[in-house]
N, C-alpha and C positions, 0 to 999 in steps of 0.2 A: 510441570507437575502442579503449579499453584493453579493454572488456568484449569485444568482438569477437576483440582478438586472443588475451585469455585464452580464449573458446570454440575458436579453429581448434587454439589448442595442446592442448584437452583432446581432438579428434577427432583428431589425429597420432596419441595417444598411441593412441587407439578404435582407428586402422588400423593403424597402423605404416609406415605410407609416407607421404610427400610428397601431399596433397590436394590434386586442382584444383579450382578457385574458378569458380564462375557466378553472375553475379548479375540477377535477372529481376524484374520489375514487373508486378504485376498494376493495375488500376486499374477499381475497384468502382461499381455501379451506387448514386452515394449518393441517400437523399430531401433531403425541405427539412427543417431543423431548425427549430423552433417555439421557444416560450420555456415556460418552467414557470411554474406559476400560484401564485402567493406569497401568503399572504396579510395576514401579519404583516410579516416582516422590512422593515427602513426599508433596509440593506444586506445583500446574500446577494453568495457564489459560489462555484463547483465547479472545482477544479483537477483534471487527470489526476495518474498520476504524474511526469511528464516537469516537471510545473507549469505547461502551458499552461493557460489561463482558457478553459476551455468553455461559463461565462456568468458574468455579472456587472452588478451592481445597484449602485450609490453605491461601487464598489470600494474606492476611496480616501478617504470622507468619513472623517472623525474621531468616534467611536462611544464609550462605557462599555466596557471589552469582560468588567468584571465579574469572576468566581471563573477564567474563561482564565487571567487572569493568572498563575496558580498552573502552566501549562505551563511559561512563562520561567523562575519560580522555579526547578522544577524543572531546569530544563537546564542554566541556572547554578550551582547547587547539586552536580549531577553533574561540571559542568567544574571544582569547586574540588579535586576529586580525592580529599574525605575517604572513608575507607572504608566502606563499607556496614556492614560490622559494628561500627562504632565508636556508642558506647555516648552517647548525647546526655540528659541531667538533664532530665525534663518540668519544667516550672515554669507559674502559671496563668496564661493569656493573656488580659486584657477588655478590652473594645469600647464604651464608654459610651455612644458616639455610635451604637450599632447593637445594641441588648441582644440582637435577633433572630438575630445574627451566628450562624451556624452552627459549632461549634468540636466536637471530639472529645471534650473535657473527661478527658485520662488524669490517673490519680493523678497530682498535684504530689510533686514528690523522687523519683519511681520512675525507670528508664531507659528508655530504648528502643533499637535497633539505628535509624541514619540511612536505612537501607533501608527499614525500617518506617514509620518518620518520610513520610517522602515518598510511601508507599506508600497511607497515609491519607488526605496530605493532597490527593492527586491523585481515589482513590476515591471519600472521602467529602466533598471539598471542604473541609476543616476548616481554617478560617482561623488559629486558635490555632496547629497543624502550620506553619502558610504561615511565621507571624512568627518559631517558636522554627528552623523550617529557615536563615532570612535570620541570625540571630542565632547561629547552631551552625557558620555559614560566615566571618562576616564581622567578628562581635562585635555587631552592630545592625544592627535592620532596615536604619536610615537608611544603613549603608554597602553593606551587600547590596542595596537599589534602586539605587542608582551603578553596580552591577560588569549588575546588567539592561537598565539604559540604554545602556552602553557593548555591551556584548552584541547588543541589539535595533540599535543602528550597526554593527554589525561585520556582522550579516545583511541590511543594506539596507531595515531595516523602517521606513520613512522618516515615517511616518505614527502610529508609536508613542511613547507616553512615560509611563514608570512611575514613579509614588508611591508604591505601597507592595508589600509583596509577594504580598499576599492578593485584590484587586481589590475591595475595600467602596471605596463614592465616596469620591474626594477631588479636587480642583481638579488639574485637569492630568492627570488620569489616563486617558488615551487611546487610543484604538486603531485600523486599519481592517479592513475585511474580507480584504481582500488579504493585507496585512502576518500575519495574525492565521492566513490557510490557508499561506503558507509556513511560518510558523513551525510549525504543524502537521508539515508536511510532513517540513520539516528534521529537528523531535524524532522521530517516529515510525522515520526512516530511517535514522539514528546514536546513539537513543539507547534500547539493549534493556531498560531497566529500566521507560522509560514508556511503549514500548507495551506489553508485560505487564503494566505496571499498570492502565493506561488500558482495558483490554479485560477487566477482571477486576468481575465481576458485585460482586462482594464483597473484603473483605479479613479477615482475622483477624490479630491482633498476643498475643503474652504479653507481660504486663506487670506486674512484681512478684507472678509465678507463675500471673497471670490473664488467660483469653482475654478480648479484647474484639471481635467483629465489626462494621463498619463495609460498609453496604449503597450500592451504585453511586448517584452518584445521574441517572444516563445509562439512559433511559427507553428508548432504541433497543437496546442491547444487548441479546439474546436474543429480541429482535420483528423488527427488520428485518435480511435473510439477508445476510452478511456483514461486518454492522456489526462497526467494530472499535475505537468509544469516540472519545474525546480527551476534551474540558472543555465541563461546563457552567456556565450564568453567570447570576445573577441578582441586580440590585439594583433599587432605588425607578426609575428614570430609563430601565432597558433589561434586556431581559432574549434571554442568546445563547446561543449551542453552537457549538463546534468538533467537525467530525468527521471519520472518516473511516470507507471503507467496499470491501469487498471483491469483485468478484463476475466469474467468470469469466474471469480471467487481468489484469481493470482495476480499478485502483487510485482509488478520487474521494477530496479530500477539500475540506470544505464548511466555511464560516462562514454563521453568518446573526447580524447583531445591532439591535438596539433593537425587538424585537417587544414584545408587550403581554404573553401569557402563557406560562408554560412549553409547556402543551400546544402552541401555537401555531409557539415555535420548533421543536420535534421536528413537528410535522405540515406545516411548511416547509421542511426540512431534508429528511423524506423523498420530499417533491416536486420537490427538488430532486433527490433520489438518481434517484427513480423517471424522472422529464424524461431525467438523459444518458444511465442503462444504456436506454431507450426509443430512443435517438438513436440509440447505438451501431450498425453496420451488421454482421453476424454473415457470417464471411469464411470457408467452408472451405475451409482451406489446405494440409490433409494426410489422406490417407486410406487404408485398406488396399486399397481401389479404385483409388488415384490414384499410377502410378509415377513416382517423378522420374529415374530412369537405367531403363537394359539394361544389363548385362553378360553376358562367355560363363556358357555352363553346361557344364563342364568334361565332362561323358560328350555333349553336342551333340544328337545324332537330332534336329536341325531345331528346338529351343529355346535362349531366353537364360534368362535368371532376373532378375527385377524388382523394383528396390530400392525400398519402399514401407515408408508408416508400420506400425506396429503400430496405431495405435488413429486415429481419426479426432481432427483437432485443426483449432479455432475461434477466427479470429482477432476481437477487437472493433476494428474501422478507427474516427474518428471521420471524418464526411462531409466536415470543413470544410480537414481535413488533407491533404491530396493522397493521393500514390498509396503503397500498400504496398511499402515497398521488402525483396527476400528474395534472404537472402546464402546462400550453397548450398555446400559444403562435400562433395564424393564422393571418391569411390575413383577414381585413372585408369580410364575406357572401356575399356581392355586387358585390366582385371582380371577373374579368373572364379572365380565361388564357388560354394559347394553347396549351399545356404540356411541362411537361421537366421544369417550372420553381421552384423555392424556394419557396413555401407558408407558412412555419408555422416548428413548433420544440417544442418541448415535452422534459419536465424533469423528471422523476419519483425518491421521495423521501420516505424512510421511518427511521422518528425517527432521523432525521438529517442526515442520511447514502445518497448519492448518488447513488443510483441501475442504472440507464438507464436514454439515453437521445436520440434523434433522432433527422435528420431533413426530413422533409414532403416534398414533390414535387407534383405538378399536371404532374398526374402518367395514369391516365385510364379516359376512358368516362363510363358513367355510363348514364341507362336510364332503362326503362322499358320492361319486356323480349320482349312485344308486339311492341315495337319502330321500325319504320323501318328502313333499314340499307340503309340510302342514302350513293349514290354512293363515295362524297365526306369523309363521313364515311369510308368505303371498303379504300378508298385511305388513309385516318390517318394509318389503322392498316398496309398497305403494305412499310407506313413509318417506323412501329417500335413504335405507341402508342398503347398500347393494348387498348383494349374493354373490360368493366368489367362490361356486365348487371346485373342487379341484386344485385351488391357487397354490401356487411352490413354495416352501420355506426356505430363505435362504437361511443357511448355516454359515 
């Protein structure tokens, strides 16, 4: 409701009058919705933006959830409030229990910016990054796992529990799929440093006057259209990805964990993507064809003038959600313009989800096909207003 009533105040401003208010329901022809074909993943699911669960597979079971864990770091790390330019001593991180462990390896005693820090270790998953970020916030990892425990409680993620800060196994180290796409969600939406990280093909850092580049290691970015990253994860026991993805005004964003190989979880991840924008019911809501008011047209000779979009606009309904609801926003019916001005704007909502929004202009005259075409008329269209006898109103 706050986002609603910031939009009516930005169209006050559009008109400069008092708006009245219409609100009208379309309600779309949906199909059957299917299920996507997984091949790997032991648990998957796809959230919209809103976070309704438009499928789901072992939601809740308790999973590995692997190098993800490096999100929580991350957002934890950003709530401690240190500055991003603040200067953190690399020092060398080892893994005995895991020599394969994947690490950045920067000079030991050089510095870094905490911004860089985090930057790496989100891109390139570098677990050494993961420990010295816990350690740069907390004094030790062991007490920066504490502040992501309480953290992962405070988000309701009721199914997680973290051990360390980097995701290599350890007993207790837990997660679900559910828990693992809000927390997606949440970080992407409030936190502007990881999704520019998270969506960055690459990174470069200087470091004691030397570039080092660090290459994503997120196999979908730049392959599938809209992708827009999170975490990949991989140990001995399960190997997962958190994602998210963009495409046509709808928001998904995806877990899948304990599949067998990397390939496997990005080739079930895009079946997942591929299954809901498939689903999705493709809603034209606004068009330069399709007026939503008449108003006068102040010289008359038997025409109004018709407030219609400039461009045609597509809403994505999901079928299982009920009906489109669209809050409408005009100019008083009294009012009369000459074209070309702002009258009116259009939100279209379903189930809290944001699908479309427009703004209206007096766009065409409109009259009766029998109307005659005064001269002064002939002169509007050689300006550039079109003539639209006849045009439909939707209601």
């Amino acid at each position: 409701m706050r986002g609603l009533a910031r939009f009516g105040a930005r169209l006050a401003v559009w008109l400069g009058v008092l708006c009245a208010c219409a609100t009208v329901a379309a309600t779309p022809a949906f199909a059957e919705v299917g299920e996507p074909s997984l091949a790997e993943a032991d648990a998957a699911i796809v959230l919209d933006a809103a976070g309704h669960v438009l499928y789901g597979r072992n939601v809740d079971e308790q999973f590995v959830p692997a190098s993800i864990t490096k999100l929580m770091t991350a957002v934890c790390a950003l709530d401690s409030g240190i500055p991003l330019d603040e200067q953190i001593t690399l020092r060398a991180v080892d893994f005995p229990d895991e020599p394969a462990a994947q690490k950045a390896n920067l000079p030991e005693g050089a510095t870094i910016s905490f911004g860089d820090l985090l930057r790496v270790m989100l891109v390139y998953s570098a677990n050494d990054c993961a420990v010295m970020v816990g350690e740069a916030v907390s004094g030790s990892e062991a007490a920066f796992v504490d502040v992501m425990n309480a953290k992962a409680a405070e988000l309701g993620l009721t199914e997680t529990h973290y051990a360390n800060t980097h995701g290599l196994e350890r007993e207790g180290h837990l997660t679900s799929a559910r828990d693992q796409a809000e927390l997606g969600r949440y970080a992407l939406l409030n936190y502007p440093l990881i999704a520019q990280a998270v969506d960055m093909p690459s990174v470069t850092v200087n470091v004691g006057g030397q570039d080092y580049t660090f290459e994503t290691t997120d196999a979908l970015l730049g392959s599938y259209p809209g992708a827009m990253g999170i975490k990949t994860g991989q140990v001995e026991s399960g190997v997962t990805f958190l994602g998210a993805v963009r495409q046509e005004n709808a928001t998904l964003y995806s877990c899948v964990l304990g599949c067998d190989t990397s390939e496997g979880r990005f080739a079930d991840t895009r079946a997942l993507w591929d299954w809901a924008y498939g689903a999705y019911e493709h809603e034209t809501v606004a068009s330069p064809a399709i007026a939503a008011a008449r108003f006068r047209y102040p010289l008359r000779f038997g025409w109004d003038i018709a407030a219609t979009s400039p461009d045609e606009v597509v809403a994505l309904a999901w079928p299982d959600f009920g009906r489109l609801a669209t809050d409408v926003k005009m100019a008083p019916e009294t009012s009369a313009f000459f074209g070309g001005e702002r009258v009116g704007a259009a939100l279209w909502t379903q189930d809290d989800r944001t699908l479309a929004a427009c703004g209206y202009e007096a766009r065409g005259l409109v009259g009766d096909a029998s109307a005659s075409h005064d001269p002064v008329y002939e002169t509007l269209i050689l300006r550039g207003l079109p003539g639209i006898p006849g045009l439909p109103v939707r209601v």
